[in-house]
CHARMM internal coordinates of N, CA and C (Angstrom, degrees):
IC EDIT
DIST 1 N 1 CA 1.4408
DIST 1 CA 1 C 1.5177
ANGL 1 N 1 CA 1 C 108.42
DIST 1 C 2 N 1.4189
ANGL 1 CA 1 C 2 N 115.05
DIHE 1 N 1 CA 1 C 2 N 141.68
DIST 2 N 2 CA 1.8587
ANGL 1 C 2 N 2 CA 115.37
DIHE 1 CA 1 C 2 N 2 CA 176.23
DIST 2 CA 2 C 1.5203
ANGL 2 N 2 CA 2 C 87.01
DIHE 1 C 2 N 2 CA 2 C -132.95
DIST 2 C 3 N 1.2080
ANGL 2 CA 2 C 3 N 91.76
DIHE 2 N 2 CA 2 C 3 N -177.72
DIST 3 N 3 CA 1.5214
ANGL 2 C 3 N 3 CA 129.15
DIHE 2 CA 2 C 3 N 3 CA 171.05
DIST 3 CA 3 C 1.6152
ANGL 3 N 3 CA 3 C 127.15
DIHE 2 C 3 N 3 CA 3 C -143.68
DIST 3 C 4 N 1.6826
ANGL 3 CA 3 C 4 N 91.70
DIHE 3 N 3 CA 3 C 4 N 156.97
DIST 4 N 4 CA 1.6277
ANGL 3 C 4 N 4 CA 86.19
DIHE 3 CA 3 C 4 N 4 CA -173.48
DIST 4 CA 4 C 1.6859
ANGL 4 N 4 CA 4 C 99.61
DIHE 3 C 4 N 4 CA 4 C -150.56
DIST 4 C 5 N 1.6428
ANGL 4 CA 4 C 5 N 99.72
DIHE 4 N 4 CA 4 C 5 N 141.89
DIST 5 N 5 CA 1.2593
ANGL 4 C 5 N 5 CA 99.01
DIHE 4 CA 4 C 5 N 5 CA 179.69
DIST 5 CA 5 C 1.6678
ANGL 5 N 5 CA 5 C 102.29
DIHE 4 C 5 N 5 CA 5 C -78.90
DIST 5 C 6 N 1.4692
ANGL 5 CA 5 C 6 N 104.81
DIHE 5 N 5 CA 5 C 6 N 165.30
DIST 6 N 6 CA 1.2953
ANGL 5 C 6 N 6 CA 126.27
DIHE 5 CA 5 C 6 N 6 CA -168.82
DIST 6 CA 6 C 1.6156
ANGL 6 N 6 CA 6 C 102.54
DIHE 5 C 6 N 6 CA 6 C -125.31
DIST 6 C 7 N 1.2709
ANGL 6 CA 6 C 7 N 103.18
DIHE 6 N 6 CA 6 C 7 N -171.46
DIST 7 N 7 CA 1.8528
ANGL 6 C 7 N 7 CA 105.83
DIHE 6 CA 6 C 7 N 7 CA -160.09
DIST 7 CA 7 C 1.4176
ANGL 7 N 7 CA 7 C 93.29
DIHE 6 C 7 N 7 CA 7 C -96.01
DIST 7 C 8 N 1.6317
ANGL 7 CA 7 C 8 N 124.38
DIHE 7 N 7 CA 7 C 8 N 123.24
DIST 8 N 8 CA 1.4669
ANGL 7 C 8 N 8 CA 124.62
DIHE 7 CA 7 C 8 N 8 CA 175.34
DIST 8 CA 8 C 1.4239
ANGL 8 N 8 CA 8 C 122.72
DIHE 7 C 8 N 8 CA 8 C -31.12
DIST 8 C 9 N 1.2984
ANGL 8 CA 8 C 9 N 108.14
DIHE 8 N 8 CA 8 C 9 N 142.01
DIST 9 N 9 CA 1.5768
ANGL 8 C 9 N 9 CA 115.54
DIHE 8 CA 8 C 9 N 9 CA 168.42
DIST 9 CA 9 C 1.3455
ANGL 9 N 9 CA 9 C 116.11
DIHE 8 C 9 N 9 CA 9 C -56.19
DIST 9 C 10 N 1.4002
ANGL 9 CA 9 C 10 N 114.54
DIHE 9 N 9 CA 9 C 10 N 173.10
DIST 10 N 10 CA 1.5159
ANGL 9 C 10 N 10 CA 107.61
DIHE 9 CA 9 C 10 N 10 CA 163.29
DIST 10 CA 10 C 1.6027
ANGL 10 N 10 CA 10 C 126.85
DIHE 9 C 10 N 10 CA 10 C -57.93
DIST 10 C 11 N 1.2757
ANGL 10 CA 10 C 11 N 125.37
DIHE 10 N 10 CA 10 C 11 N -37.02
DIST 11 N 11 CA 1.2358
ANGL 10 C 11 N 11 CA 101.55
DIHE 10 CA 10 C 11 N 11 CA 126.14
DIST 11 CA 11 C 1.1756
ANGL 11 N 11 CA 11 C 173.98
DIHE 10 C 11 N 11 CA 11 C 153.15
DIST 11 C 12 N 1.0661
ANGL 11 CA 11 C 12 N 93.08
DIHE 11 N 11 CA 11 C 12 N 169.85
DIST 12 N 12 CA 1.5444
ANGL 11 C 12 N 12 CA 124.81
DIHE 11 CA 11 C 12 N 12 CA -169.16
DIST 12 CA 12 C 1.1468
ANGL 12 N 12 CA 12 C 127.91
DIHE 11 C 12 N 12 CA 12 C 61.97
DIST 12 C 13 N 1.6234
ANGL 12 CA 12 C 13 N 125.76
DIHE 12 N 12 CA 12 C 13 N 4.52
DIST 13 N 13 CA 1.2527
ANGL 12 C 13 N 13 CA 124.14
DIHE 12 CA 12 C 13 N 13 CA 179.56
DIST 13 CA 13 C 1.5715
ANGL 13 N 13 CA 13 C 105.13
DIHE 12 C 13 N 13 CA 13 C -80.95
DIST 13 C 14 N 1.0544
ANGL 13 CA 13 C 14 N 106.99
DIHE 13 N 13 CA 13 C 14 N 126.44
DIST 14 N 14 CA 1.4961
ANGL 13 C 14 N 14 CA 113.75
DIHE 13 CA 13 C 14 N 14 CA 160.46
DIST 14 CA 14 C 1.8262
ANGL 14 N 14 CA 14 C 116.32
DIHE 13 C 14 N 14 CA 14 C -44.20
DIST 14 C 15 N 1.1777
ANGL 14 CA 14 C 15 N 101.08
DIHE 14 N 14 CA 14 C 15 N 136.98
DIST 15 N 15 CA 1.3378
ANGL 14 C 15 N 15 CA 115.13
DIHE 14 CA 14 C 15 N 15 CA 158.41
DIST 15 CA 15 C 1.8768
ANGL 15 N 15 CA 15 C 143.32
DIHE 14 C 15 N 15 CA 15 C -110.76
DIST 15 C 16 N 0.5857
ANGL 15 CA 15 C 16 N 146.47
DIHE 15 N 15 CA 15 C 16 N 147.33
DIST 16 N 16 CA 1.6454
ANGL 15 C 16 N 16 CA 136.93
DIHE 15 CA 15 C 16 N 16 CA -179.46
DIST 16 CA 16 C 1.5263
ANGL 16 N 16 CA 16 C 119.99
DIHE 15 C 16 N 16 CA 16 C -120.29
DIST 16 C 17 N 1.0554
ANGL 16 CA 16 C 17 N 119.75
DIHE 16 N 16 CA 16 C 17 N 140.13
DIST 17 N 17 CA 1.6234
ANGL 16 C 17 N 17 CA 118.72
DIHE 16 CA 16 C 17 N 17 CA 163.45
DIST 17 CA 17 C 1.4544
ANGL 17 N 17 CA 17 C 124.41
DIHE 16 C 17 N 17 CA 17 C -123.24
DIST 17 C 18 N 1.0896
ANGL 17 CA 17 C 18 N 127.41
DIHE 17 N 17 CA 17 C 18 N 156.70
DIST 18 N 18 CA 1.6825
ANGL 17 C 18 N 18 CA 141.83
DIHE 17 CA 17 C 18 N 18 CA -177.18
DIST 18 CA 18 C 1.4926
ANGL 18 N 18 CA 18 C 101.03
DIHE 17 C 18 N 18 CA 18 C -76.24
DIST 18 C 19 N 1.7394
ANGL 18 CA 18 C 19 N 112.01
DIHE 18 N 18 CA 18 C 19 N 105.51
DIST 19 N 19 CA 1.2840
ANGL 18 C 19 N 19 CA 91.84
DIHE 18 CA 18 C 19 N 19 CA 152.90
DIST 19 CA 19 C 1.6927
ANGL 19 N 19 CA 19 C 146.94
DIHE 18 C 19 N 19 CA 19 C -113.96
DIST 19 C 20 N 1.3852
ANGL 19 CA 19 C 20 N 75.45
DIHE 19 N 19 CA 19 C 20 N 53.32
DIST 20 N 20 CA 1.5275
ANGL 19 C 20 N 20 CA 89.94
DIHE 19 CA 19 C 20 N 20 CA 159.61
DIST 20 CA 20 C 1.6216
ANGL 20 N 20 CA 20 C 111.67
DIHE 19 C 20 N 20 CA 20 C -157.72
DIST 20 C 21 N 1.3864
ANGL 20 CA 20 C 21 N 129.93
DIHE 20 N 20 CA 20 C 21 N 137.07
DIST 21 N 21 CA 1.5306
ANGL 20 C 21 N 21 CA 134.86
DIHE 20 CA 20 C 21 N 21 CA 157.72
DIST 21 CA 21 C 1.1452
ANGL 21 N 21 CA 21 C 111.57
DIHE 20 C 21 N 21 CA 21 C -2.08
DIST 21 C 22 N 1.6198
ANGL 21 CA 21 C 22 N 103.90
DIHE 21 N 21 CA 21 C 22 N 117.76
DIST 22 N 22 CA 1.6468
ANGL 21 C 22 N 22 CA 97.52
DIHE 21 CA 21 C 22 N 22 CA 160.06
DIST 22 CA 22 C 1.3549
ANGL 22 N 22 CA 22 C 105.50
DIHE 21 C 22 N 22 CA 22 C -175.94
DIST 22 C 23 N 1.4970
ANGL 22 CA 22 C 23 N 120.26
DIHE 22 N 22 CA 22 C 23 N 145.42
DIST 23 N 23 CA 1.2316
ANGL 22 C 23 N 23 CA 124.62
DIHE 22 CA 22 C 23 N 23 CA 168.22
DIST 23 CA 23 C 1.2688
ANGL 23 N 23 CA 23 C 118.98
DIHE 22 C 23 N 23 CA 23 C -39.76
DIST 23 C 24 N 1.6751
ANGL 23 CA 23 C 24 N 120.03
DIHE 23 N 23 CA 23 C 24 N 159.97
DIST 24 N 24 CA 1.0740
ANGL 23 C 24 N 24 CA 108.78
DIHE 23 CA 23 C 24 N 24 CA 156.94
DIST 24 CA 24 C 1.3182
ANGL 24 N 24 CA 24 C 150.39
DIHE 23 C 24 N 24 CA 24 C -73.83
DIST 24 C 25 N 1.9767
ANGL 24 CA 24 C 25 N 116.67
DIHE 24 N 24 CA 24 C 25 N -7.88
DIST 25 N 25 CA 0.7439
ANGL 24 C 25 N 25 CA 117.73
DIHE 24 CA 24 C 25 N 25 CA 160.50
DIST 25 CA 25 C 1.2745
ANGL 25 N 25 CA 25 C 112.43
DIHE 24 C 25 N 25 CA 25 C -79.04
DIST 25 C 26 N 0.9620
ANGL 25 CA 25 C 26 N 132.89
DIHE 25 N 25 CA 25 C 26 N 13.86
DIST 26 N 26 CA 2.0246
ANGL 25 C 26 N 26 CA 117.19
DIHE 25 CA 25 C 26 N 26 CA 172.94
DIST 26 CA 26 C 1.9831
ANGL 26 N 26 CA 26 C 96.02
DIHE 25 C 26 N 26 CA 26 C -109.62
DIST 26 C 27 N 1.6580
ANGL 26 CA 26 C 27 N 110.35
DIHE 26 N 26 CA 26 C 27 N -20.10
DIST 27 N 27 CA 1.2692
ANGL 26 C 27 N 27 CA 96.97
DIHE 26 CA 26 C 27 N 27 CA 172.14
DIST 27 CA 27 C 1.7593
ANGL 27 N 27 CA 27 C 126.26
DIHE 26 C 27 N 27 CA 27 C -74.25
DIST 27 C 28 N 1.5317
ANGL 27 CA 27 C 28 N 88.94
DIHE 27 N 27 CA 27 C 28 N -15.14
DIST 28 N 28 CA 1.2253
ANGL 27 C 28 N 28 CA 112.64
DIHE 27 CA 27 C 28 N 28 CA -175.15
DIST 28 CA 28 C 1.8421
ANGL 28 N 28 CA 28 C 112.79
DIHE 27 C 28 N 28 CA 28 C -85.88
DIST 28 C 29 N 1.0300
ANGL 28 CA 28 C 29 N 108.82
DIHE 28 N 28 CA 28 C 29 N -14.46
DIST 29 N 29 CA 1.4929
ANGL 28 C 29 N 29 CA 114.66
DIHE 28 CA 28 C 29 N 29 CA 162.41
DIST 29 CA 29 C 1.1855
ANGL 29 N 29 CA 29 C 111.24
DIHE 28 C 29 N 29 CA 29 C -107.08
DIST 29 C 30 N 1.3240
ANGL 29 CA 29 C 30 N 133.90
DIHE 29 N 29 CA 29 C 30 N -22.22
DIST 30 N 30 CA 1.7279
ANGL 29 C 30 N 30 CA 120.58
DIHE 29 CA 29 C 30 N 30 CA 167.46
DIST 30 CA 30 C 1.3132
ANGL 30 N 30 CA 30 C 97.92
DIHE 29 C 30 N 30 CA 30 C -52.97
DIST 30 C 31 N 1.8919
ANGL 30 CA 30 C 31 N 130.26
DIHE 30 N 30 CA 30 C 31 N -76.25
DIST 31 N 31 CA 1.2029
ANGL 30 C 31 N 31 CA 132.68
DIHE 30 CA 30 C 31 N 31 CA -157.82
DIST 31 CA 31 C 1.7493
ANGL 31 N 31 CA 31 C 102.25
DIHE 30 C 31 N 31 CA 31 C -53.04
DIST 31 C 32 N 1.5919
ANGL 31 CA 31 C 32 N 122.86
DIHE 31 N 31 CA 31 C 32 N -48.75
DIST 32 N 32 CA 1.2185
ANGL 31 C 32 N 32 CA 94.08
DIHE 31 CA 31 C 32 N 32 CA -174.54
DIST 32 CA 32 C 1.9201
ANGL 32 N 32 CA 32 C 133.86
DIHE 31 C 32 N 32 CA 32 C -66.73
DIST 32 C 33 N 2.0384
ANGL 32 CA 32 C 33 N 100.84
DIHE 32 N 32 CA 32 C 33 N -6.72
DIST 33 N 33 CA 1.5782
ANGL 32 C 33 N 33 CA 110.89
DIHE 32 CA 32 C 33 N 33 CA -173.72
DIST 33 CA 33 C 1.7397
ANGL 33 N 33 CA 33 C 80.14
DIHE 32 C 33 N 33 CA 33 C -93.93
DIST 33 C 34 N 1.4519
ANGL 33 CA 33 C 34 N 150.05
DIHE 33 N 33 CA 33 C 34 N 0.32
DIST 34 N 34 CA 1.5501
ANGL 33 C 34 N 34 CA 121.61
DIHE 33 CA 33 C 34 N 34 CA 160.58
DIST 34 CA 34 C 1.5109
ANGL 34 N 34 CA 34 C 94.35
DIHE 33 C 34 N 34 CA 34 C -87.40
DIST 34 C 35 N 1.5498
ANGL 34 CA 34 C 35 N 140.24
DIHE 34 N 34 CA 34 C 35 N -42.23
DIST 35 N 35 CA 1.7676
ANGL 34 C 35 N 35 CA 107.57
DIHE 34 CA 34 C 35 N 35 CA -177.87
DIST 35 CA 35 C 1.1015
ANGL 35 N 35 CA 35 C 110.73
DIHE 34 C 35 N 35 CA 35 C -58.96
DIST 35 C 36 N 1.6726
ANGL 35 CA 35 C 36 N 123.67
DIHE 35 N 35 CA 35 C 36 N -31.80
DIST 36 N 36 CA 1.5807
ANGL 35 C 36 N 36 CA 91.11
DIHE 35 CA 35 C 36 N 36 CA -176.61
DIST 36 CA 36 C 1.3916
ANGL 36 N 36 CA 36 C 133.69
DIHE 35 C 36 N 36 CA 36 C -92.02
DIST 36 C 37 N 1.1727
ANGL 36 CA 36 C 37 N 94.26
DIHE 36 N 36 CA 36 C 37 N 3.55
DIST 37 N 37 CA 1.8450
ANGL 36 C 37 N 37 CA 108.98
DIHE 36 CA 36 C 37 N 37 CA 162.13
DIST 37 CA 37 C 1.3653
ANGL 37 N 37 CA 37 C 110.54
DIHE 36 C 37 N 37 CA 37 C -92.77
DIST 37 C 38 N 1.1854
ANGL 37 CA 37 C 38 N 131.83
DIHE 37 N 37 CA 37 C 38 N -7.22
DIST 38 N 38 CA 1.5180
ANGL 37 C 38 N 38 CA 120.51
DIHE 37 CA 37 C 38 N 38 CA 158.59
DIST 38 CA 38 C 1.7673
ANGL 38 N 38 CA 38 C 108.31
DIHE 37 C 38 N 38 CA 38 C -108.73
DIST 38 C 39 N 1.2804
ANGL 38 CA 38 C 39 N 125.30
DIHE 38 N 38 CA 38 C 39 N 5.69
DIST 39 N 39 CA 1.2235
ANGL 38 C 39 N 39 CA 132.74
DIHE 38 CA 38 C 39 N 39 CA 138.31
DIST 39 CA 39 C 1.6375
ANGL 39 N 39 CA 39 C 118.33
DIHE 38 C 39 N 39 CA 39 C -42.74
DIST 39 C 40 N 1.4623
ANGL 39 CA 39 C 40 N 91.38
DIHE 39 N 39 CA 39 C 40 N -52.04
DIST 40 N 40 CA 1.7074
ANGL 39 C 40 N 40 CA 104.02
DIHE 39 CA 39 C 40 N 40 CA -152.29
DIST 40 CA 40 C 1.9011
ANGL 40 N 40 CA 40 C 100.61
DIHE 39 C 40 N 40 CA 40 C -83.96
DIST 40 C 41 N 1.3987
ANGL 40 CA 40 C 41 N 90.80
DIHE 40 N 40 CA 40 C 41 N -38.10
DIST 41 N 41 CA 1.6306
ANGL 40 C 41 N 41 CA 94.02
DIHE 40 CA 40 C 41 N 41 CA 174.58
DIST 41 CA 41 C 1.7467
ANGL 41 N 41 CA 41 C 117.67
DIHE 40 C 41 N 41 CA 41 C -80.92
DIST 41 C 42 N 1.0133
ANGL 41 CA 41 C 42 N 110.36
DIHE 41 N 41 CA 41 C 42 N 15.29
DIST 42 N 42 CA 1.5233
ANGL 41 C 42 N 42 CA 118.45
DIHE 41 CA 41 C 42 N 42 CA 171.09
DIST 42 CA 42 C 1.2682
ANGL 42 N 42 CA 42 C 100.70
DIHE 41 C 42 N 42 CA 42 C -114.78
DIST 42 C 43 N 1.5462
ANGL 42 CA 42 C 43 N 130.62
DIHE 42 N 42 CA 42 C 43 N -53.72
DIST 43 N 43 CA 1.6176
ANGL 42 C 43 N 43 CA 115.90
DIHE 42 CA 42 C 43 N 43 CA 169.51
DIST 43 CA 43 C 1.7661
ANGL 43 N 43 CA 43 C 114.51
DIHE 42 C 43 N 43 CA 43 C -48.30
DIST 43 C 44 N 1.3364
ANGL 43 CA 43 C 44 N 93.23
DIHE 43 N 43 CA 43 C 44 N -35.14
DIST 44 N 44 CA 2.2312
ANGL 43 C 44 N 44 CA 96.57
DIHE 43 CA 43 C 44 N 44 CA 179.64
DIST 44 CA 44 C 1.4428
ANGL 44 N 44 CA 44 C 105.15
DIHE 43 C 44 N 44 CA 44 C -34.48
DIST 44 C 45 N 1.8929
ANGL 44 CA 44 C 45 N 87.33
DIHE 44 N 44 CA 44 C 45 N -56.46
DIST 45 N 45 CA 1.5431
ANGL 44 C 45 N 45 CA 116.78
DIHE 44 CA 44 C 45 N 45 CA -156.78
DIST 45 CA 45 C 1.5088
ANGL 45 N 45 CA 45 C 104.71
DIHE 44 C 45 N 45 CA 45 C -30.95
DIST 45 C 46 N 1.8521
ANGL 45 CA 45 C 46 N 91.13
DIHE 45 N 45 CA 45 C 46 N -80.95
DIST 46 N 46 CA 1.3130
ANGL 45 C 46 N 46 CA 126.46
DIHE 45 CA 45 C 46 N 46 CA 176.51
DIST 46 CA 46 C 1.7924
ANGL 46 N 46 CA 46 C 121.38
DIHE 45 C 46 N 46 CA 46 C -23.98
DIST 46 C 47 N 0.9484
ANGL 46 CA 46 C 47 N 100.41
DIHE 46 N 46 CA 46 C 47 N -51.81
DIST 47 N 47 CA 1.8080
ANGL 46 C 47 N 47 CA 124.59
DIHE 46 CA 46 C 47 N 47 CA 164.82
DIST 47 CA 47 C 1.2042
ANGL 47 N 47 CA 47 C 113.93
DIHE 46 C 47 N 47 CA 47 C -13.94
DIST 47 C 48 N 1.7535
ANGL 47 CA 47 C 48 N 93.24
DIHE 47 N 47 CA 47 C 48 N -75.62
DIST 48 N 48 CA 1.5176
ANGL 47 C 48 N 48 CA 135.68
DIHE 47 CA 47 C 48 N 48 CA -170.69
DIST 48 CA 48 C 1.5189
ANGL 48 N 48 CA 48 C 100.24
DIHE 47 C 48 N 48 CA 48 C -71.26
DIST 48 C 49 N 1.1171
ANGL 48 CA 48 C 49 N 110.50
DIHE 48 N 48 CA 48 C 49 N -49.05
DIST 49 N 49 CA 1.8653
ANGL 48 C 49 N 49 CA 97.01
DIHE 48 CA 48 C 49 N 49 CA -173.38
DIST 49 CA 49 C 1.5300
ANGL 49 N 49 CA 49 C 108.27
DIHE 48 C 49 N 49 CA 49 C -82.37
DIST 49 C 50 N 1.4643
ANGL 49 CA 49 C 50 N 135.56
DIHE 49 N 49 CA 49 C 50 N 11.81
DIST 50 N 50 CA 1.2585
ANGL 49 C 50 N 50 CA 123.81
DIHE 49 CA 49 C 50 N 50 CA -173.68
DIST 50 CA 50 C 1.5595
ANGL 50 N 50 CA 50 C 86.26
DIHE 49 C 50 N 50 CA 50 C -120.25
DIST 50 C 51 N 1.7125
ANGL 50 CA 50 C 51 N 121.82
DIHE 50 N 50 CA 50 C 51 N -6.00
DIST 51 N 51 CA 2.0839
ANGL 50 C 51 N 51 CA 101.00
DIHE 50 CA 50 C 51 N 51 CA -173.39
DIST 51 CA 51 C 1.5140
ANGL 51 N 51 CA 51 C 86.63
DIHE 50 C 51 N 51 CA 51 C -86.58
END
COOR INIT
IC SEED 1 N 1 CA 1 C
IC BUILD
């Protein structure tokens, strides 16, 4: 299963969709394995802007 962002709402928040079939519990573990990879890439971030 992936995902893909789509063209912002009115607005302006971005939105995403599944493109491919899937329950909601497997949609429900994609979205929670992207916070923690944009968890992890904000601690990276953070790293880098405090050396």
């Amino acid at each position: 299963m992936s995902f893909s962002f789509t063209d912002p709402k009115p607005n302006n928040e971005p939105s995403f969709s599944f493109t491919e079939p899937a329950d909601v519990e497997e949609q429900l573990q994609a979205i929670a394995d992207m916070a923690h990879e944009i968890l992890r890439l904000v601690a990276a971030l953070r790293r880098q802007i405090n050396n």
